[in-house]
ZADO-1210 file (C-alpha; in nm, 4 decimals, padded with zeros to 6 digits):
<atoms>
<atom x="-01.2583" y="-01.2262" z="01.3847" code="UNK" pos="1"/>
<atom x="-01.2425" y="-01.4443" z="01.0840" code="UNK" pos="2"/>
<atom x="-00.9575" y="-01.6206" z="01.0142" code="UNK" pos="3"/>
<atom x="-00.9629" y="-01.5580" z="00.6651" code="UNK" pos="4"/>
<atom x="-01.0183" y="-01.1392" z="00.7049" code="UNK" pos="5"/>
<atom x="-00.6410" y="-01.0371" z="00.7694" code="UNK" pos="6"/>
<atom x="-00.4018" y="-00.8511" z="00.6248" code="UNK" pos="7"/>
<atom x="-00.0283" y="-00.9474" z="00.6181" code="UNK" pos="8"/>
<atom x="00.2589" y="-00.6527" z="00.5606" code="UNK" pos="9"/>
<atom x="00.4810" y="-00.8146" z="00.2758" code="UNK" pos="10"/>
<atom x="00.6827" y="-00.4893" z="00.2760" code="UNK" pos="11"/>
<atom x="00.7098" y="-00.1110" z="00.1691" code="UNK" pos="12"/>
<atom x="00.3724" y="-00.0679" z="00.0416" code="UNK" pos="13"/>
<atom x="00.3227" y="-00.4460" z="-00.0614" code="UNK" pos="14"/>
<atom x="00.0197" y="-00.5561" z="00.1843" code="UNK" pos="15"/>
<atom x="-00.1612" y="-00.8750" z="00.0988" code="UNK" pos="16"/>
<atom x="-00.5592" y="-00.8275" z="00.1561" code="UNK" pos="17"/>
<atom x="-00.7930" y="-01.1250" z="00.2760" code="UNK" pos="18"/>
<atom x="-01.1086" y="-00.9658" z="00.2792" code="UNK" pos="19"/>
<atom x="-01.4939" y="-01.0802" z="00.1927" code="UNK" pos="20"/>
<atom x="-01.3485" y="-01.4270" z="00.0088" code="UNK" pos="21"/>
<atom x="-01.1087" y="-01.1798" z="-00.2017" code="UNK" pos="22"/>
<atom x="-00.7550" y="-01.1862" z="-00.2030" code="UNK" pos="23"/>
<atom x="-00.5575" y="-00.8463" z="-00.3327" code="UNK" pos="24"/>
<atom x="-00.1801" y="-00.7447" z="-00.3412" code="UNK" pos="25"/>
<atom x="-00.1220" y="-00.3652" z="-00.3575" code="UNK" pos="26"/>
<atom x="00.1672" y="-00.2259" z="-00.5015" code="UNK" pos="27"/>
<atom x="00.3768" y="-00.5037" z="-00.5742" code="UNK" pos="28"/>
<atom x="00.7785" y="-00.5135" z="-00.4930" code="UNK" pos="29"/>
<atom x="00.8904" y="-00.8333" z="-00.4971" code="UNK" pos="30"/>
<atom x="01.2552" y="-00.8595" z="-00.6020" code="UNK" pos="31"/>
<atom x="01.5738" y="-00.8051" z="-00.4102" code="UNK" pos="32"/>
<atom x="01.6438" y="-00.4870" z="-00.5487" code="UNK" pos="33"/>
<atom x="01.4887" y="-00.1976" z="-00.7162" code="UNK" pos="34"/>
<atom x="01.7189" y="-00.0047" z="-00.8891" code="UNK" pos="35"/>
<atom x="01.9516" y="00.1721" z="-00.6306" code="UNK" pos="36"/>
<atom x="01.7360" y="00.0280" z="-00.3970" code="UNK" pos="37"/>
<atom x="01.8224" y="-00.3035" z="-00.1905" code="UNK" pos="38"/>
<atom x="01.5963" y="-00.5051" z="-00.0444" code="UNK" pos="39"/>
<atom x="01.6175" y="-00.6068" z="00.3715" code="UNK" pos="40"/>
<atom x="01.5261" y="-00.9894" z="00.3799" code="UNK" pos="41"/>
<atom x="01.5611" y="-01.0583" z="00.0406" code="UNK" pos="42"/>
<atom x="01.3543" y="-01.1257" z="-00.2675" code="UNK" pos="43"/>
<atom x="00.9817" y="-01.2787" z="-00.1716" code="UNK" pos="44"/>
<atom x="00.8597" y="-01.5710" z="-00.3314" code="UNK" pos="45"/>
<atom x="00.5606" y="-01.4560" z="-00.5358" code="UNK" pos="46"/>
<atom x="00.4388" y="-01.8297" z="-00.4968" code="UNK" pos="47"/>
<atom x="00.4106" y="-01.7908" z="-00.0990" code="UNK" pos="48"/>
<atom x="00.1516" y="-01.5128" z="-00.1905" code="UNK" pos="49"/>
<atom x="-00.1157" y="-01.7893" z="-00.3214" code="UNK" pos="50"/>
<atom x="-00.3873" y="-01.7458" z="-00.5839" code="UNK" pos="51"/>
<atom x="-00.4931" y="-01.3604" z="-00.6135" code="UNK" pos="52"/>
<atom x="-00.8012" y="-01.2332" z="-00.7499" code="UNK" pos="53"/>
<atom x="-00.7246" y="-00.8383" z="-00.7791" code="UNK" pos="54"/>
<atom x="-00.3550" y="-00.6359" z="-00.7871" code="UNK" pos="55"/>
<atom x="-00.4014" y="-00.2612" z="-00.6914" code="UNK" pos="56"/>
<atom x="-00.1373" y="-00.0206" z="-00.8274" code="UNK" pos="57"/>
<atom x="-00.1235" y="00.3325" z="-00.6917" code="UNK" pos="58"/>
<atom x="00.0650" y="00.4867" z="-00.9430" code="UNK" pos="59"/>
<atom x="00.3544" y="00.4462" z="-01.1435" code="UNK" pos="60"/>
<atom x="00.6670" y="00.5286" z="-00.9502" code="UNK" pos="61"/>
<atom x="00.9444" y="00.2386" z="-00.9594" code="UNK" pos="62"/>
<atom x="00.8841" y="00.1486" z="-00.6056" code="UNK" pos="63"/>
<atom x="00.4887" y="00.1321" z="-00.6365" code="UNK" pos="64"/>
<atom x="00.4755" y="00.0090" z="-01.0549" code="UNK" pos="65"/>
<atom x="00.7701" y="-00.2269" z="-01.0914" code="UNK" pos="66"/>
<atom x="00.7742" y="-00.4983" z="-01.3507" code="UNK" pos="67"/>
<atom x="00.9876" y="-00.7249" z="-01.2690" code="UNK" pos="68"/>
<atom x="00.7605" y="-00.8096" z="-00.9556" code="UNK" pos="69"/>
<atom x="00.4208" y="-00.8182" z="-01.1800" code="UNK" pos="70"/>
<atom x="00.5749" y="-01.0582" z="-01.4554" code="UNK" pos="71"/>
<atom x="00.5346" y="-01.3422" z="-01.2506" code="UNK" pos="72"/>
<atom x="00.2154" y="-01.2713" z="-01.1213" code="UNK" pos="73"/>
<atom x="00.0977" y="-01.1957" z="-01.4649" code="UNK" pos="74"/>
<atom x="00.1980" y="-01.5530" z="-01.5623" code="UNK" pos="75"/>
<atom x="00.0281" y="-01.7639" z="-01.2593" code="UNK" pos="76"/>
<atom x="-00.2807" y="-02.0324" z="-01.3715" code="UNK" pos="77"/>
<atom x="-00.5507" y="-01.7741" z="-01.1947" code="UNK" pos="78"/>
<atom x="-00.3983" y="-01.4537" z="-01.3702" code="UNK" pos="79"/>
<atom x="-00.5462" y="-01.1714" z="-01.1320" code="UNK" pos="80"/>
<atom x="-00.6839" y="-00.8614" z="-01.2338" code="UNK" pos="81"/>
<atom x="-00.4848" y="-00.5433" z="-01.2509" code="UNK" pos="82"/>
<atom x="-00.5856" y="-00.2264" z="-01.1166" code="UNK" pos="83"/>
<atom x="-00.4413" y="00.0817" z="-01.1676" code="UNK" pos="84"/>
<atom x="-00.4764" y="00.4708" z="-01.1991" code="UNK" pos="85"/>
<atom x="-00.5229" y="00.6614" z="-01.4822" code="UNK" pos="86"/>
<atom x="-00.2307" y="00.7272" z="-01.7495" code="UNK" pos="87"/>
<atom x="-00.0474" y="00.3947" z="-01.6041" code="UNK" pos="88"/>
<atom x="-00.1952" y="00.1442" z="-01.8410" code="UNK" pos="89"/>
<atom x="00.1328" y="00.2117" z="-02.0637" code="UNK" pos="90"/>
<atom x="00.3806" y="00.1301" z="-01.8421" code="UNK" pos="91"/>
<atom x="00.1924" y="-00.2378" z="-01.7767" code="UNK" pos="92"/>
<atom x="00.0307" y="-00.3021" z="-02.1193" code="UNK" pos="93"/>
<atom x="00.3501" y="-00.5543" z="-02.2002" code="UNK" pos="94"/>
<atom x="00.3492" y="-00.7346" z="-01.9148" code="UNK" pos="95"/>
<atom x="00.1008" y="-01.0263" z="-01.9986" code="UNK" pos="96"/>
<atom x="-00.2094" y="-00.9317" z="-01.8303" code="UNK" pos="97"/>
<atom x="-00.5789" y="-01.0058" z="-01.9995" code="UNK" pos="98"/>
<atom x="-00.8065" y="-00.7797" z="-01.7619" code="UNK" pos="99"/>
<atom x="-00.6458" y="-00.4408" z="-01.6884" code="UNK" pos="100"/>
<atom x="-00.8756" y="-00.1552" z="-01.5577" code="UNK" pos="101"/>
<atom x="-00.7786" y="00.1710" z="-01.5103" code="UNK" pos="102"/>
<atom x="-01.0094" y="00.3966" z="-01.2526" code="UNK" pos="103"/>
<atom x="-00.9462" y="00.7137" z="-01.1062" code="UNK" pos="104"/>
<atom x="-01.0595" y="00.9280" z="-00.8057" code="UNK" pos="105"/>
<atom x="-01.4369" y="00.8053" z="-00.7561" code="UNK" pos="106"/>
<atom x="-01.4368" y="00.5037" z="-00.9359" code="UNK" pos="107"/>
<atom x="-01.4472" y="00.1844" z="-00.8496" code="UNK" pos="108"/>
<atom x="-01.4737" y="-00.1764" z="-01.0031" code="UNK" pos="109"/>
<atom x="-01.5813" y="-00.5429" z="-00.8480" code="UNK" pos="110"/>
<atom x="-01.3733" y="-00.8287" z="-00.8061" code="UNK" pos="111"/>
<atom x="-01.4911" y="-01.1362" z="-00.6660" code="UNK" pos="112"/>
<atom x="-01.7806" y="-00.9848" z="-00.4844" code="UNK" pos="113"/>
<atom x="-01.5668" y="-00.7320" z="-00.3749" code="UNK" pos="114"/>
<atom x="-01.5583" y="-00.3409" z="-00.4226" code="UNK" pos="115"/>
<atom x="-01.2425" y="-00.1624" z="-00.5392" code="UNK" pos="116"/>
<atom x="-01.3060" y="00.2027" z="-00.5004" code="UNK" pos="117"/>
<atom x="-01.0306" y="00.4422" z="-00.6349" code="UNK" pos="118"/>
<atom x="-00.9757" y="00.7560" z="-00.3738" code="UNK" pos="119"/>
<atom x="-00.7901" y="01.0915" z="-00.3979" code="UNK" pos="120"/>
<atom x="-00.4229" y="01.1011" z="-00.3392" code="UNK" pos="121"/>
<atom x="-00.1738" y="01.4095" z="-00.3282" code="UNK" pos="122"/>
<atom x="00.1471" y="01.3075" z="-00.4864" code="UNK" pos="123"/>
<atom x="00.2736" y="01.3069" z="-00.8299" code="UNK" pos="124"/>
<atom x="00.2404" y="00.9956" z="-01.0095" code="UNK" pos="125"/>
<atom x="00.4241" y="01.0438" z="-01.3030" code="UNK" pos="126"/>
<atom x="00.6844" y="00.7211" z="-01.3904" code="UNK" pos="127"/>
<atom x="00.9887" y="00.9508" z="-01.3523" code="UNK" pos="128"/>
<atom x="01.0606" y="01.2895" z="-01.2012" code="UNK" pos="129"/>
<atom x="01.0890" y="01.3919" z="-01.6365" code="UNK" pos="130"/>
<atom x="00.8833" y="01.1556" z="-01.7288" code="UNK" pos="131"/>
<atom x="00.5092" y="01.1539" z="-01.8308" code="UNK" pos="132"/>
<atom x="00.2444" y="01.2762" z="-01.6008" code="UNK" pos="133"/>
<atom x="00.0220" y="01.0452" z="-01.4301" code="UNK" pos="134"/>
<atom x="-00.2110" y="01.0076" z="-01.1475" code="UNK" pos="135"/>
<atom x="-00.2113" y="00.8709" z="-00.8193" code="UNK" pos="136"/>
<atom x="-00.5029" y="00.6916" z="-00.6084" code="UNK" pos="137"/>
<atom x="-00.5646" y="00.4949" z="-00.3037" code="UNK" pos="138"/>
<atom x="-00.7931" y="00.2739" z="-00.3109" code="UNK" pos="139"/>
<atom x="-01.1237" y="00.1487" z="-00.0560" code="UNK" pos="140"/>
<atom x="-01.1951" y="-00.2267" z="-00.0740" code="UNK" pos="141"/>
<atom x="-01.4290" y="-00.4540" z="00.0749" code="UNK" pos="142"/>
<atom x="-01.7847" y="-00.6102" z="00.0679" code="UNK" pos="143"/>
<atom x="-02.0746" y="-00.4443" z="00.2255" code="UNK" pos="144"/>
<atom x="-02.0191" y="-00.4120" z="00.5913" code="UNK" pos="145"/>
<atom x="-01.6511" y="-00.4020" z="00.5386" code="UNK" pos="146"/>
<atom x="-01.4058" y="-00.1187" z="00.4490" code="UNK" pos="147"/>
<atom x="-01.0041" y="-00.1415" z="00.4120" code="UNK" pos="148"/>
<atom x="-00.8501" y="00.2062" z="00.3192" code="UNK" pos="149"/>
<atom x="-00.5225" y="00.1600" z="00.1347" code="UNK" pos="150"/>
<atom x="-00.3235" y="00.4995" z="00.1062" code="UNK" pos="151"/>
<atom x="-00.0475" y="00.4532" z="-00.1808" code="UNK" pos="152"/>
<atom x="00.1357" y="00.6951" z="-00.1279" code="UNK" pos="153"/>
<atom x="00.0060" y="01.0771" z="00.0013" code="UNK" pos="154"/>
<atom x="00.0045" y="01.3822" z="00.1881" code="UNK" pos="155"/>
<atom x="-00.2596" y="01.5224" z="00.4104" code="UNK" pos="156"/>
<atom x="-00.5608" y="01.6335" z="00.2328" code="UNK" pos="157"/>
<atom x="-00.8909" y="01.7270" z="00.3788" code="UNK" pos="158"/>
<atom x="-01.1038" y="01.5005" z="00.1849" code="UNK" pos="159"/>
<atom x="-00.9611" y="01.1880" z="00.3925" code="UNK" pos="160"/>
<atom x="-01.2563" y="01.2751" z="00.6248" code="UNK" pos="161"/>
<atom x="-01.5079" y="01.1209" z="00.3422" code="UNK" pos="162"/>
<atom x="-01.3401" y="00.7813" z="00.3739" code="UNK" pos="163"/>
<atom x="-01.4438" y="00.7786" z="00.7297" code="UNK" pos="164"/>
<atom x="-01.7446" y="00.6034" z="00.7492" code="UNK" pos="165"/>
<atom x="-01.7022" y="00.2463" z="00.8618" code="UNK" pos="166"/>
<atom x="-01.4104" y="00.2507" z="00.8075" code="UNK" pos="167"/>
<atom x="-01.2749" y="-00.0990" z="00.9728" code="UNK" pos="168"/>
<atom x="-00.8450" y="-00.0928" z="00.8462" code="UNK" pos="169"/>
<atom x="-00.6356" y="00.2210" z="00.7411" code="UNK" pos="170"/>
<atom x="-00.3254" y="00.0978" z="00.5621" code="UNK" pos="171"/>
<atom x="-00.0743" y="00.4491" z="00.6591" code="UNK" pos="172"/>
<atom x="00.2138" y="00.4960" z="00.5000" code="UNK" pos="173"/>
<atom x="00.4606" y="00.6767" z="00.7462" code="UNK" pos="174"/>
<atom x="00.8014" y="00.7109" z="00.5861" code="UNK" pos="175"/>
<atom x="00.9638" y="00.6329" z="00.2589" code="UNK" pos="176"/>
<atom x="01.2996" y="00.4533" z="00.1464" code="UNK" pos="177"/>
<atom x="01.5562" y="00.7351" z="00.2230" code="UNK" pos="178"/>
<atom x="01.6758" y="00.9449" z="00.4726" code="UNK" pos="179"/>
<atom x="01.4410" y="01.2213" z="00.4057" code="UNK" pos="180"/>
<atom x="01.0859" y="01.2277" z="00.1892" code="UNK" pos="181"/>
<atom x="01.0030" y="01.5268" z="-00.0629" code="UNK" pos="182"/>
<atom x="00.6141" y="01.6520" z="-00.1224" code="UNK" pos="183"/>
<atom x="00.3817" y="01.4347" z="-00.1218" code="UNK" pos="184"/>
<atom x="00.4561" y="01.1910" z="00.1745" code="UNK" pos="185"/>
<atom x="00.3190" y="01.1456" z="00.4968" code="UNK" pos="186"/>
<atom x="00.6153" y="01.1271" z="00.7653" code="UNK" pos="187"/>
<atom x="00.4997" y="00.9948" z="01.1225" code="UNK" pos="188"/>
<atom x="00.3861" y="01.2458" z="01.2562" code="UNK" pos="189"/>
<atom x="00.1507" y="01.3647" z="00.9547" code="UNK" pos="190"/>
<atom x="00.0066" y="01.0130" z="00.9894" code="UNK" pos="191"/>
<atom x="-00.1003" y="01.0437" z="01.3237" code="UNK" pos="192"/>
<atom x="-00.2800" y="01.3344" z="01.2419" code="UNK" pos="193"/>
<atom x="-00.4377" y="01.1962" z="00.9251" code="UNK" pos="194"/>
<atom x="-00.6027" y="00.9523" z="01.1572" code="UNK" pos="195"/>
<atom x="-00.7829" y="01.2282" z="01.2897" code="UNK" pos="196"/>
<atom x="-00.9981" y="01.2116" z="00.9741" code="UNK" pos="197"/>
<atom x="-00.9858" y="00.8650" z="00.8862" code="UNK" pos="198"/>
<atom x="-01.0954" y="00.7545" z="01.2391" code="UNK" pos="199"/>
<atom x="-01.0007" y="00.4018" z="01.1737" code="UNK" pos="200"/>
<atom x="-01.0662" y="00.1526" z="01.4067" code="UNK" pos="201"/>
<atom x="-00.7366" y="00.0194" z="01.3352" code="UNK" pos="202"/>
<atom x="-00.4649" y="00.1615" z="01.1894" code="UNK" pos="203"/>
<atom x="-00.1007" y="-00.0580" z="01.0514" code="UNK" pos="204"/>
<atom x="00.1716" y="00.1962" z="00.9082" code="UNK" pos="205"/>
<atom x="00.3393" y="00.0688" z="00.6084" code="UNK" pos="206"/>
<atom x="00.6012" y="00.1855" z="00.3494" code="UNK" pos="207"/>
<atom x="00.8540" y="00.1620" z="00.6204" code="UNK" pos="208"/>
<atom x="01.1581" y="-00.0584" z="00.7075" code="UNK" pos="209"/>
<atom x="01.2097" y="-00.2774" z="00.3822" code="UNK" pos="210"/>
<atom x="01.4094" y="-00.0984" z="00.1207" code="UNK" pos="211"/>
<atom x="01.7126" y="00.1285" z="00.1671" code="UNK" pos="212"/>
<atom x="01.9611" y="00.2992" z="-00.1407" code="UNK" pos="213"/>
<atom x="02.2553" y="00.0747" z="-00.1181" code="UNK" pos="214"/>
<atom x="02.5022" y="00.3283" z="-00.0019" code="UNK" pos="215"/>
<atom x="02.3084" y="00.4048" z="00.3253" code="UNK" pos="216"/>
<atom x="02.2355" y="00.0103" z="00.3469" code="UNK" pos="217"/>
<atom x="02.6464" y="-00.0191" z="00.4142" code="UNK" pos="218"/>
<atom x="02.6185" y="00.2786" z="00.6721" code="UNK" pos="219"/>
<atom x="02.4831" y="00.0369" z="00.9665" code="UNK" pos="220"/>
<atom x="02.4636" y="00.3247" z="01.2024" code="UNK" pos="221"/>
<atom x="02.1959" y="00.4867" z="00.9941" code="UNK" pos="222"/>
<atom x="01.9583" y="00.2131" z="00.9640" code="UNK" pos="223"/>
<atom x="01.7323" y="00.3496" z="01.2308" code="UNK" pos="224"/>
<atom x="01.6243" y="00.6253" z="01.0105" code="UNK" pos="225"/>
<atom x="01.4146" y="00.3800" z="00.7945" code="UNK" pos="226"/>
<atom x="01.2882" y="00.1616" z="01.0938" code="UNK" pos="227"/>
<atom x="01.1968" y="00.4271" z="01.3661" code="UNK" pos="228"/>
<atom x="00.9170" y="00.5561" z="01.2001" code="UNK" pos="229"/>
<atom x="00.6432" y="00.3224" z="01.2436" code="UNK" pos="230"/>
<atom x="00.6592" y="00.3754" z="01.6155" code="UNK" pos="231"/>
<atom x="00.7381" y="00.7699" z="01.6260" code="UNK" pos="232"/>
<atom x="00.3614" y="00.6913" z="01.4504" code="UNK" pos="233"/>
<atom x="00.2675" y="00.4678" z="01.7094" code="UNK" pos="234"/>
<atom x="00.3417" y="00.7111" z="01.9809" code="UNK" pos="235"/>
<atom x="00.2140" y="01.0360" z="01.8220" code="UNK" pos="236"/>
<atom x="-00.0980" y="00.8341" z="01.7777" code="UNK" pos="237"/>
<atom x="-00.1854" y="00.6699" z="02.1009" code="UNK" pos="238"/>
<atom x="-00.2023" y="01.1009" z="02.1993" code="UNK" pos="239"/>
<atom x="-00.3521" y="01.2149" z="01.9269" code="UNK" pos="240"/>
<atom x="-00.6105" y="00.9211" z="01.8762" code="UNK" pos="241"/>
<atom x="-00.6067" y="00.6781" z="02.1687" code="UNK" pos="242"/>
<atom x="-00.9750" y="00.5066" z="02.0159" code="UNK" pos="243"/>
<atom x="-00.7466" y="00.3988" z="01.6795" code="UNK" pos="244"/>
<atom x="-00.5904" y="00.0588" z="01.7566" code="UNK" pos="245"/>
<atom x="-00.2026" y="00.0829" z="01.5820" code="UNK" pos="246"/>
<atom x="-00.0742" y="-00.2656" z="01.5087" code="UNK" pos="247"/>
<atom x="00.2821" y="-00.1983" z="01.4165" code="UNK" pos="248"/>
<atom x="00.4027" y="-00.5446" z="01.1719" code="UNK" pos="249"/>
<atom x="00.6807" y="-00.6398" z="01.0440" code="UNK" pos="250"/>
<atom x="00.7585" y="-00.7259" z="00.7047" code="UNK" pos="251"/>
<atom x="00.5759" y="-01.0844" z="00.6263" code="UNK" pos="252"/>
<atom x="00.3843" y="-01.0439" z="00.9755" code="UNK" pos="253"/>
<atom x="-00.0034" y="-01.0842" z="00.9434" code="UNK" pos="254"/>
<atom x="-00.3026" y="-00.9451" z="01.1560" code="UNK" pos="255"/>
<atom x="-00.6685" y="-00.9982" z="01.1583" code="UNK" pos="256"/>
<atom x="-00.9532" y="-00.7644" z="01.0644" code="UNK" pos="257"/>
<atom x="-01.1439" y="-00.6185" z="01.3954" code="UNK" pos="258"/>
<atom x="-01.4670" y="-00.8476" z="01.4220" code="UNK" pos="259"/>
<atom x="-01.7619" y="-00.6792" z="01.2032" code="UNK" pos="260"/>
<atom x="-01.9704" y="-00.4218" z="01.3779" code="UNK" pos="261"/>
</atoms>
């Protein structure tokens, strides 16, 4: 595989892409803390990350949409471009950045040479649980030949079968930040099944692991809740789907892309 197709698990739903000469950051949480939310390993240096040409927002939940992570990156020599979903311009139109594109469900923009196609997603995007509506995506990427499927954040839905074709890298989200997830989230074993569909040739689980509420970060005992799940996944899936590959990383680990067919 090429050395420079890889994709490196910053954290939660933070993935670095390397893809076709392009270099994406989805869902950017950067800082030590998100408000009740504490961050394992610390803040992340956003000038580790290196130049980016595209940042992919899924929708506008603290957690996925924060600013204090895209500042920075709005204010780096080679600003990058930021994608996001419809109704979540808004929420980023202070933060400094000259090329903002909103697509939805079916959409999709270019960014050096690259494809950015916006997908369905079931979950509720709206900033707050009272606050104004929005949507949520996932989002395809990659040149011709090449196909990384990013989630965001999702349930089940049938139409994950479309994304199928080719596809090389399914980015699975398998868990959440607390001890339990509401509607819209895909727990471990609702992954392994949505490989079924995706058929992936390989498979990492994110959104996992990297931040926990601050009152169940002091409750040691309990810290397996938020790190089991990427290999409950693992397991359900080598039954379920032996063929997909499941590279399980950890926070700042990187992998390569599977050769090109």
């Amino acid at each position: 595989p090429r050395m420079d197709e890889r994709v490196t698990y910053v954290g939660h739903a933070t993935v670095l892409l390397e893809v076709g000469g392009a270099r994406m950051l989805t869902d950017p949480i950067l800082r030590g803390r998100v408000a009740h939310l504490r961050r394992h390993g610390g803040a992340v240096d956003h000038g580790s990350l290196g130049e980016l040409d595209a940042v992919l927002v899924s929708h506008a939940h603290l957690d996925h949409l924060h600013a204090g992570s895209l500042k920075p990156l709005a204010r780096a020599d080679a600003q990058p471009v930021l994608i996001v979903p419809p109704g979540a311009r808004r929420h980023v139109a202070k933060l400094g950045f000259a090329d903002v594109r909103e697509i939805g469900a079916g959409e999709s923009t270019e960014v050096a040479g690259v494809e950015v196609a916006a997908t369905p997603a079931v979950h509720d995007g709206r900033r707050h649980p009272l606050g104004p509506s929005g949507e949520a995506v996932g989002f395809r990427v990659g040149p011709p030949g090449r196909r990384v499927y990013f989630a965001g954040d999702t349930d089940i839905f049938g139409a994950m079968a479309d994304l199928a074709d080719g596809l090389d890298l399914a980015l699975v989200p398998v868990w959440g930040w607390g001890p339990s997830l509401g509607p819209g989230h895909l727990d471990p074993e609702a992954a392994a099944e949505a490989l079924r569909l995706l058929r992936p040739r390989v498979a990492v689980p994110i959104h996992w692991g990297t931040l926990f509420p601050f009152v169940l970060d002091l409750v040691r005992g309990k810290a397996g809740l938020l790190t089991d799940p990427p290999h409950r996944f693992a397991e359900r899936a080598s039954r379920l789907t032996p063929e997909v590959e499941v590279r399980v990383l950890r926070p700042g680990e990187a992998t390569p892309l599977p050769p090109p067919r």
